[in-house]
N, C-alpha and C positions, 0 to 999 in steps of 0.2 A: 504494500500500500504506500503511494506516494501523495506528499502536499505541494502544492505551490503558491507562491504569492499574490499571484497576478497574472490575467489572461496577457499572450499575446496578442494585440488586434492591428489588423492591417486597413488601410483606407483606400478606397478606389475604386474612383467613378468615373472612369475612361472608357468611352463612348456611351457612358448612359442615358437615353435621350428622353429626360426628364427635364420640365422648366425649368430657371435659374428658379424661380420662385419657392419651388418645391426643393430645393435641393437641401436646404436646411432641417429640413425635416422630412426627408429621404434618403437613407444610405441603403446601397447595395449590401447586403449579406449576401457569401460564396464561402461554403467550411471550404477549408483546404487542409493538407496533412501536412505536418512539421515533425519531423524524425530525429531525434538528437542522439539516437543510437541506434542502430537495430532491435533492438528490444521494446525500445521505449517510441513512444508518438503523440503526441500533442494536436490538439485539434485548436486553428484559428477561424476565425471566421471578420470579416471586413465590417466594422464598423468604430466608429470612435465616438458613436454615442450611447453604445453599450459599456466601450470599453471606461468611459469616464461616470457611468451610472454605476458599474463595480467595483471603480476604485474603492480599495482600502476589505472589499469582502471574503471573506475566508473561501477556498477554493478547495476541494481535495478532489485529484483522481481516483476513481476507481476501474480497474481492473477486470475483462471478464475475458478467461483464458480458455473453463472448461469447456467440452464438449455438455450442449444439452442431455436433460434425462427423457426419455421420453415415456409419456404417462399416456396409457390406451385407456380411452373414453369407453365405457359400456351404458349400458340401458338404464344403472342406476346414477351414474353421471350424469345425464341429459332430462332436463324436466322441461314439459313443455304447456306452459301456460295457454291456458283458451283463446277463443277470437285471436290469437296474434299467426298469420299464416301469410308465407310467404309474398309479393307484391312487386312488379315487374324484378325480381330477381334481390329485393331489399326486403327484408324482413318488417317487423314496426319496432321491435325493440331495437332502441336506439343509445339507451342510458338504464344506467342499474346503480339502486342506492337499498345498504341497507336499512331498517328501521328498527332499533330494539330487534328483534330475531324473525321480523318480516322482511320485504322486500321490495319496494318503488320500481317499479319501470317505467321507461317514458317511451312512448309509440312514437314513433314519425311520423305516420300517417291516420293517424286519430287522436282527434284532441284534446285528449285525457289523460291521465297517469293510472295505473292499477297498483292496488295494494296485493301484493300474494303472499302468502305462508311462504314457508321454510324450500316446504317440496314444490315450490311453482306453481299452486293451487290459488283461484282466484277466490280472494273475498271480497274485492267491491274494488269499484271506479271511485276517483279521486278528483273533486269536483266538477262542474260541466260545462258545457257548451253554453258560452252567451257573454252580453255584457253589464250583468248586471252584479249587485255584490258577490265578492266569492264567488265567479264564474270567471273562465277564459275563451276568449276568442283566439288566440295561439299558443299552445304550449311550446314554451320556447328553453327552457331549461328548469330542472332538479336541482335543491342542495339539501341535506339534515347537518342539521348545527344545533348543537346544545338541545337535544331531543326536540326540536320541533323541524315541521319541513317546511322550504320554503319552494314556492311554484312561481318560474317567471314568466309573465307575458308581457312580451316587448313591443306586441301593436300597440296595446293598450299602456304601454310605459309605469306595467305596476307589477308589485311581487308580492306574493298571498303568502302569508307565515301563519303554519298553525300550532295549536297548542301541543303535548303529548299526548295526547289523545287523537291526535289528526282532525281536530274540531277546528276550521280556519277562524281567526279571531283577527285579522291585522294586515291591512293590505298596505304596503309603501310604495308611495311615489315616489316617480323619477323623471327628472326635469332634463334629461340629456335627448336632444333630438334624434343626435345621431348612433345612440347604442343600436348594436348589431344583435340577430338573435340568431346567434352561433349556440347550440344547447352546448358546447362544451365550455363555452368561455362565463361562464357564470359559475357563482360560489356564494355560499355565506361563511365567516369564521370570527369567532369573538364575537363583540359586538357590533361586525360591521359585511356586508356586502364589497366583494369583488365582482364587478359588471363592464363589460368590453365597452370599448369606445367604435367611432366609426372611423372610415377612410381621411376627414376631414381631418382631424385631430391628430397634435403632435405623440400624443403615446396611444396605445393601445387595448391600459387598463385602467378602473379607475377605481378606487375604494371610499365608501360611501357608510359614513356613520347612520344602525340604523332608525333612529330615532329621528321621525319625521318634520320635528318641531327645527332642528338641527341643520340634519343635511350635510355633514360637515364633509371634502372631498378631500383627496389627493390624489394624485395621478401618478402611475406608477405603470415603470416596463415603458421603454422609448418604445418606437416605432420605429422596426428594421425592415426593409423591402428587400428580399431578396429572389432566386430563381423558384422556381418547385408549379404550385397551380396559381399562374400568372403572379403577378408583383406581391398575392396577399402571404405567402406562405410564411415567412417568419413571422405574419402576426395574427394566428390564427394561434389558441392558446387551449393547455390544458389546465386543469384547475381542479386539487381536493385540500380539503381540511377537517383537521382533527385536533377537537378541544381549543385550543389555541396556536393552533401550525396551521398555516399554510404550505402546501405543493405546488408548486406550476411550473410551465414547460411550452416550452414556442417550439411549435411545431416543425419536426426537421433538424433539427439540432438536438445533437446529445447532450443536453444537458441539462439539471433538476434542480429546481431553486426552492428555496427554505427562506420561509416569515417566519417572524412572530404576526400574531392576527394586529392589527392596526398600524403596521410599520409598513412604510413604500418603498423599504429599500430590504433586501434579503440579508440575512445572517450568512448564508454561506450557499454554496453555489460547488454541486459535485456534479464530474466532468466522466461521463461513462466512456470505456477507450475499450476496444477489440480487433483483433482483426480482421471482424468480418464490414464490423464500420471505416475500416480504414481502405476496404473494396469499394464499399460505396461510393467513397467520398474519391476517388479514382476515375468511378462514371458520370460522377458529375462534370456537364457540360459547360463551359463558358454563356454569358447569358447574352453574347450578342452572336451567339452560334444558334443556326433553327434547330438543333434538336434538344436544345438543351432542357426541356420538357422532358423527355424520355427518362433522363438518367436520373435529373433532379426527384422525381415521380418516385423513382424507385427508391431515392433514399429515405422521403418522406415516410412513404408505407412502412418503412422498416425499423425509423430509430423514433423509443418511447412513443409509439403510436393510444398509449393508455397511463392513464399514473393513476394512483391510490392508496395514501396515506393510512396505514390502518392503525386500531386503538391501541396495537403494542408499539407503537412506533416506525413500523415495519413499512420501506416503500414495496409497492408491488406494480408493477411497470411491463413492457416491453422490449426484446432484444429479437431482433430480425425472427418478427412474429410468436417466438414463445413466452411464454409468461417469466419474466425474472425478480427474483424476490431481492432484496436490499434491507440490511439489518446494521447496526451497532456491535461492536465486538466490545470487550472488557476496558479496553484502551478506550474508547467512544470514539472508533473510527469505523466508518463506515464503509461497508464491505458485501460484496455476491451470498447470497444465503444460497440462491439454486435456481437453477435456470431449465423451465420445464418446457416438453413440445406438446402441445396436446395432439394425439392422435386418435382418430372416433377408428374404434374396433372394427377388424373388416376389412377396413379398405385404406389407404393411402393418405385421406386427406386430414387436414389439421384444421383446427380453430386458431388463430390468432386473435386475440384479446382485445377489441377496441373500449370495452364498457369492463371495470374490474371493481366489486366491493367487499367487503368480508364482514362476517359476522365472529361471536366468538371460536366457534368450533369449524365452519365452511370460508369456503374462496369460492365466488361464485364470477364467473367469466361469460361476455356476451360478443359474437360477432353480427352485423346488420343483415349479413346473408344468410346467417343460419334463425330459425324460427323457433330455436332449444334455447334453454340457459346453461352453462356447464357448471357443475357442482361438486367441487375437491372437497375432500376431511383435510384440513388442516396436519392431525396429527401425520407423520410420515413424512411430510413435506418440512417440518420447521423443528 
């Protein structure tokens, strides 16, 4: 396990056919590999208004060497909740949160959330269709904070929190025109809301005390433009919290930032390094090359495409689609606990992880093409 002080970051915007206007608040992001031995590799990526947003934050690499395990899915693995069946090739589960020792999923293409037991059995839909109190016209994203849930809809620019009881009690408003409703880029942690910003705006997140009288903001995470699905790719965001941490993760980069809940700047910031990321980052294309879509594509899909913080402290993430778990060693360094494939019994193919939560005894895993939720024991794995 190694630390270091300080990102290296490189700048450069050489032929990037962006306004002057825009350019202050547009920098190219392109990882590139930095090698200072054979052994060792370092990942940069282009920008210097990351690089001075991290000045001074604690940084560790980690390492991931082994060969995956691979885990065969059977019949008591796979649970499969009602009404959610398959839709032009996209499933509806799109998001999974535990609750107490049930389980929230959010549909893509129905505008509700369902409560299910343990085993994926359904007990009831989670508010309705409309605009009136305690209703939504989009579900736009999931959080559980401090045992209550919170449901965003971002047409209507409000967030439904209910009590622990799932009895909704408190809708907040949000006065930002241009939040986006990415369901991944939303969160509640502490006492406050993390909610995306839009295109217009110099960052890309923004934290929101949630006490309506108040309002209080800061903006936090610059805005990086870099290759992957057109200009938005590094600022498309992943986002979990527990008790008072924050997770998050800019999509396409290795790498996993650590809050405390109401701080806009990360405690520390671990840097995932292998060599199967160091092929990626290989195919990646230059962005004034036309194919550079193709390669960038493939890296995205690949690094931490899932994050989630669980109540032992424990990340549980993505490594070129297996499930990788991230723990605390004795030292309080942070290190690979195991790195799983999932394979469904039978035949050839895997789940890769895009929705991950856990309860105290399961690890439950969702992909948007498959219409199952996958369902590990804990024990064995940890």
């Amino acid at each position: 396990m190694r630390t270091t002080s300080e990102l290296n970051i490189i700048h450069h915007i050489k032929g990037l056919p962006i306004p002057v206007t825009r350019i202050l608040v547009m920098v190219l992001a392109t990882i590139i590999v930095s090698c200072s031995s054979e052994n060792s590799m370092f990942y940069e990526f282009e920008s210097e208004i990351l690089n001075d947003y991290l000045m001074g934050v604690e940084k560790q690499i980690i390492e991931i060497e082994s060969t995956p395990t691979v885990l065969t899915l059977n019949e008591e693995n796979l649970l499969y909740p009602e009404d959610v069946h398959l839709n032009l090739f996209v499933s509806n589960l799109f998001g999974i949160h535990a609750f107490n020792e049930n389980l929230v999923v959010n549909q893509l293409n129905n505008e509700t959330a369902l409560l299910l037991d343990e085993n994926g059995k359904n007990i009831r839909p989670l508010l309705q269709e409309g605009s009136g109190p305690f209703e939504i016209r989009r579900l736009s994203g999931l959080a559980v904070n401090r045992g209550r849930l919170y449901v965003a809809d971002f047409s209507q620019m409000i967030v439904h929190r209910s009590d622990s009881n799932l009895v909704f009690d408190t809708t907040i408003p949000l006065d930002r025109a241009n939040t986006t409703s990415n369901h991944q880029s939303f969160t509640a942690c502490g006492s406050y809301l993390y909610v995306p910003l839009g295109l217009d705006s110099e960052h890309i997140l923004e934290l929101i005390e949630t006490k309506p009288e108040t309002q209080v903001r800061f903006e936090v995470f610059p805005k990086i433009i870099g290759p992957g699905y057109g200009h938005q790719a590094h600022n498309t965001l992943h986002l979990s919290c527990r008790d008072e941490k924050l997770l998050a993760n800019l999509i396409g980069l290795p790498y996993l930032f650590l809050f405390n809940a109401g701080e806009s700047k990360p405690e520390q910031v671990l840097i995932i390094e292998s060599e199967s990321f160091k092929q990626l980052n290989k195919d990646v294309r230059p962005v004034n090359e036309p194919q550079y879509r193709t390669g960038s594509s493939i890296r995205v899909r690949h690094v931490l495409t899932a994050i989630h913080l669980g109540k032992s402290g424990k990340i549980y993430t993505t490594h070129n689609g297996n499930l990788l778990i991230i723990g605390k060693n004795e030292g309080s360094e942070w290190r690979v606990l195991g790195e799983y494939a999932l394979e469904i019994e039978g035949s050839d193919e895997r789940v890769a992880p895009i929705g991950i939560t856990t309860t105290k005894e399961h690890i439950y895993v969702i992909h948007p093409q498959h219409e199952f939720i996958v369902k590990l024991e804990k024990d064995g794995l940890l």
